[in-house]
C-alpha positions in Angstrom: 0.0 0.0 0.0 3.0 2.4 0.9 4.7 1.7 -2.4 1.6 2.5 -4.6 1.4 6.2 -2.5 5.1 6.7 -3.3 4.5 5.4 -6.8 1.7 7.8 -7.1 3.1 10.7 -5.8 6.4 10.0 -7.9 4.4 10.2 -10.8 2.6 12.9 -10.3 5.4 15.0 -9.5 7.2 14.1 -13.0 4.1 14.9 -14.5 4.3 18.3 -13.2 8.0 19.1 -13.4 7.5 17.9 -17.4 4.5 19.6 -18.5 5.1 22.9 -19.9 3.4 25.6 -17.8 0.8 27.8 -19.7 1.9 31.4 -20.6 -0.6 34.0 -19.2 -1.6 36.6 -20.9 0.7 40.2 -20.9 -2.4 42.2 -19.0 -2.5 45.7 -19.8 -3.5 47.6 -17.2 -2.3 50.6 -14.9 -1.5 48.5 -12.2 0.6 46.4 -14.8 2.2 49.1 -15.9 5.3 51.7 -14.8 3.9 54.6 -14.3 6.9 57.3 -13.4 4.7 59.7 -11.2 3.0 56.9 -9.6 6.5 54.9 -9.1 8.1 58.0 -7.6 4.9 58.0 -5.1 5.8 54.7 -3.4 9.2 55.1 -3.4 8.5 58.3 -1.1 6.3 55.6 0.7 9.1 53.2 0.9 11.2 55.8 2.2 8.9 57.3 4.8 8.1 60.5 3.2 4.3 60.2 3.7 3.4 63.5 3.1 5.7 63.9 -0.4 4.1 61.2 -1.4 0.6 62.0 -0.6 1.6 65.0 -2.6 2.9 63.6 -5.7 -0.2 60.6 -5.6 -3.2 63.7 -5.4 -1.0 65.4 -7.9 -1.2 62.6 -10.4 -5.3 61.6 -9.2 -6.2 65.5 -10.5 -4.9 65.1 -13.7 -6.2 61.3 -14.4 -9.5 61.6 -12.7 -10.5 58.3 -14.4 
């Protein structure tokens, strides 16, 4: 019984390590995509400039109200 669980879960794992993954699709969205004004927005947040950054994201919201 042991042996057919190993043998089992042998296969299965060759299956997966052989079987060419599927691509996914290039998504093109803004949150997919660089954005420098955005970008330099959460690098301020990654720096701990909260307020810059608050700044530069209200900045960039007013002129793509969309």
């Amino acid at each position: 019984m042991r042996r057919r669980v190993y043998r089992t879960a042998f296969v299965v794992l060759i299956i997966a390590a052989v079987h060419p993954a599927r691509a996914d699709e290039v998504v093109k969205t803004p949150a997919f995509t660089t954005v420098a004004e955005l970008s330099s927005g959460f690098h301020s947040l990654y720096a701990q400039n909260f307020l810059e950054a608050r700044e530069k994201f209200d900045s960039w919201e007013s002129l793509h109200p969309g």
